[in-house]
N, C-alpha and C positions, 0 to 999 in steps of 0.2 A: 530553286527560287530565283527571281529575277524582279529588279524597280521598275514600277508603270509611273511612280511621282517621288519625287525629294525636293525639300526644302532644307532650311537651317536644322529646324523641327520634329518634324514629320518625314514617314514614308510610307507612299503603298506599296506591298510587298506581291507578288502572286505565287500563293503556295502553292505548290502541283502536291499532285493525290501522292499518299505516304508520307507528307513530314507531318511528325505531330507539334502539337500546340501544347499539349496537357502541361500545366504549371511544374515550373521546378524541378527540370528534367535534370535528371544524375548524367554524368558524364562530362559536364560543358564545362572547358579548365580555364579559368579567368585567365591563363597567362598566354590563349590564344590573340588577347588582346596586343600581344607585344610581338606576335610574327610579322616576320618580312613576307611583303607582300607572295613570291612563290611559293613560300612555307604556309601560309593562307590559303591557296587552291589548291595544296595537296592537302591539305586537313579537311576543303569541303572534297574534294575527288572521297575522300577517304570514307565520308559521310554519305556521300552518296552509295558508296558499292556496301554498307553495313545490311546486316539482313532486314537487321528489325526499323522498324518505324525512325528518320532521324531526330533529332530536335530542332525546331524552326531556330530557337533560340542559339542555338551553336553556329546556324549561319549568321543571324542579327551577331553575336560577336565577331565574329571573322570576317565581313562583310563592314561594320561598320565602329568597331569597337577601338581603332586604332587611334581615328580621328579624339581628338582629347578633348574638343566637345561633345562626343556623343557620349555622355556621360549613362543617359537609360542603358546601351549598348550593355554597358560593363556592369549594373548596377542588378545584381541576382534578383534582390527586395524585389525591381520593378518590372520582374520575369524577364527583363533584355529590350523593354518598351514595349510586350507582349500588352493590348490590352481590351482583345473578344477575339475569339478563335471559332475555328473549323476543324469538324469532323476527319479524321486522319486521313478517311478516304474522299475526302469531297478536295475539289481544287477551287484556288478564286483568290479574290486582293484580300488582303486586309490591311489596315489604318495602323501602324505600331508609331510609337515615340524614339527619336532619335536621341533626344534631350530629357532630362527628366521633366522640366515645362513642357515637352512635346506629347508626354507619355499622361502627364495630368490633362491636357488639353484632351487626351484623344478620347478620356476615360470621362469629359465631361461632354464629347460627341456622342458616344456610346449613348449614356446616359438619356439625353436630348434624344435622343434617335437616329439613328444612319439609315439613309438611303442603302437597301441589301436588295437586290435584284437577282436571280436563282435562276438555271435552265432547271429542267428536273423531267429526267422518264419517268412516268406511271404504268404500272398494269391498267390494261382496261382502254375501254371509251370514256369519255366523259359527256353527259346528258345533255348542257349546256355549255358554250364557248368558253364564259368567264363566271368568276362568281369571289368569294369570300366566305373562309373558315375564320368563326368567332369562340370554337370550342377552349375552354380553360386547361390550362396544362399544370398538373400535380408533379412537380420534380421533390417530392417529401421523400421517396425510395432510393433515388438516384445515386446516394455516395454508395449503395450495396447493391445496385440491382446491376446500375450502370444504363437504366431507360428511366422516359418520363412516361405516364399517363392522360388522357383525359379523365375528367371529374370536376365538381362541382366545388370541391375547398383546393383547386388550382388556380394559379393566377392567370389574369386577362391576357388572351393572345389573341391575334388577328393576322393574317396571311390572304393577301391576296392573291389570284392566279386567273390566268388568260392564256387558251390552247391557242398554240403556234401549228403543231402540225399532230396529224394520226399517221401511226405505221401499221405493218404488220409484216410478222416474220415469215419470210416464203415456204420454210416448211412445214410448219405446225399450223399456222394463218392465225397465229395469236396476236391482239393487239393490241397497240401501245401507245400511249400520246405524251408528245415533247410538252409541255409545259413554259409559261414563263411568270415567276412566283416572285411577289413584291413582300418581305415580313415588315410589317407596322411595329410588329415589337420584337423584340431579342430572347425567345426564351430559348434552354435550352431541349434541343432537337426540336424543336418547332415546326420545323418546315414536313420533317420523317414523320412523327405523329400525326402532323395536321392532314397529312396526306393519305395515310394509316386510315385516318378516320373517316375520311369521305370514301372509303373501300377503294380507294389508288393508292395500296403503297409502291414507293419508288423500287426502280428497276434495281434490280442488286444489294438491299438492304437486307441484310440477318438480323437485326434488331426487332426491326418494324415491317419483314415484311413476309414471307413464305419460310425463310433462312435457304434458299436456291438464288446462284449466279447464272443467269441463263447463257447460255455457249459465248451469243457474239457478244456481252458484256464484259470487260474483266473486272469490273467495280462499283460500286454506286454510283449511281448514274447521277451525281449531283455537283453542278457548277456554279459559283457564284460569278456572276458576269457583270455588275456594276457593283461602284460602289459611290457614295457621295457623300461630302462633308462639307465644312468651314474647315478654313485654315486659320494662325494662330492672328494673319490679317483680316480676318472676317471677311476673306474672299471665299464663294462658291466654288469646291471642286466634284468633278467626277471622271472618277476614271473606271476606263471596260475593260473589260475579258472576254473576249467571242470565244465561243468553244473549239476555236481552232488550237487556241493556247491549251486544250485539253487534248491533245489527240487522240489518246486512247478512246474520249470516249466521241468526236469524231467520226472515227473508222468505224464503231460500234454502229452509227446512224445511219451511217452504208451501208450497211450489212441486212438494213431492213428496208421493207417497199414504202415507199408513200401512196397513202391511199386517202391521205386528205386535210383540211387546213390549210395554212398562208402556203404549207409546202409547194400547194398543187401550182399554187400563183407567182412561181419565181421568184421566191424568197431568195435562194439559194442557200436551204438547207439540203444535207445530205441525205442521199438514200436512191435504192433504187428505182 
């Protein structure tokens, strides 16, 4: 993880793919708060090399928990200023509280709306450039199943989207289109379903989508690349993430031909 914004307040963080977010992570020892700053970059080095998934939250304490204002930091209750997350395997910023008024503010962003901006592989063509999914999302199964559905006693979601570029894989000639996805609302997996349901789910999803990683993929191919809010001045922020801060998936878009979209027009997206 690394800062894209800090204030007194606020920070945007940018998760890379494998830390998780999931509430209330075990492991994270509140007397991290009290390392010397060395004994803090070996404890993330130490997070880093662990198998499984780390806690985002373990870095917000070792990162920023010393300072004796960042009180959210230390403060379990308000998950470490955790306040809307991302998919373990998707990368991108997110908005956390540094302070506990930071972590209230951020959670009455949330609420209000955040600007969320998405790259996203699909399988497939897509029929038209751009367009908008207004299907309802059922998250009633989700603490057992661990997916949302579409259906009709789900709540209102809205996802906009607009092709950037078409690939296709040089061996197979299968193909694929980069996507660039605006979510209107926050629901959970919104973006995976919405995409599910227009018959493009995203490249690398087992939840939502074939349960196959295609070769030059190694992940879900899902980036959040803007983000934008109000700070606690009621100033305008926005901060990006080009998918170069993703490299993995990147190299992944090299690995496929361009065959059409802004690609062909010196975007300077990748690909063969």
């Amino acid at each position: 993880p690394r800062l894209l914004y800090e204030d007194d307040d606020l920070a945007v963080v940018l998760k890379p793919a494998g830390w998780s977010c999931m509430p209330q992570p075990k492991g994270v020892d509140p007397a991290w708060a009290k390392l010397k700053p060395l004994a803090r970059r070996q404890q993330v080095g130490e997070l880093l090399g662990q198998p499984a998934a780390a806690p985002l939250q373990a870095w917000l304490l070792l990162h920023f928990g010393a300072d004796p204002n960042n009180d959210a930091a230390r403060d379990q209750a308000s998950d470490r200023g955790i306040a809307h997350r991302l998919d373990v395997d998707a990368s991108g910023p997110l908005l956390v509280g540094k302070t506990l008024r930071g972590y209230e503010h951020a959670r009455k962003q949330i609420a209000a709306g955040l600007v969320k901006d998405y790259l996203a592989l699909v399988h497939g063509s897509l029929e038209v450039e751009r367009g908008e999914c207004h299907a309802a999302i059922d998250a009633s199964k989700y603490a057992e199943t661990k997916r949302v559905c579409i259906g009709p006693s789900g709540q209102p979601a809205t996802t906009v989207w607009e092709v950037i570029a078409e690939y296709e894989e040089p061996e197979s000639g299968e193909r694929f289109t980069l996507l660039n996805c605006r979510m209107v609302t926050l629901r959970t997996h919104q973006l995976r379903v919405h995409l599910q349901h227009l018959g493009h789910p995203l490249v690398g999803d087992k939840l939502y989508g074939d349960g196959g990683i295609p070769s030059f993929c190694p992940r879900l191919f899902l980036h959040k690349m803007r983000i934008g809010f109000f700070n606690m001045e009621g100033h305008a922020a926005f901060e990006a993430s080009s998918l170069q801060c993703a490299p993995d998936l990147w190299r992944a878009l090299g690995r496929l031909r361009k065959v059409g979209g802004m690609a062909m027009m010196g975007c300077g997206a990748p690909g063969l």
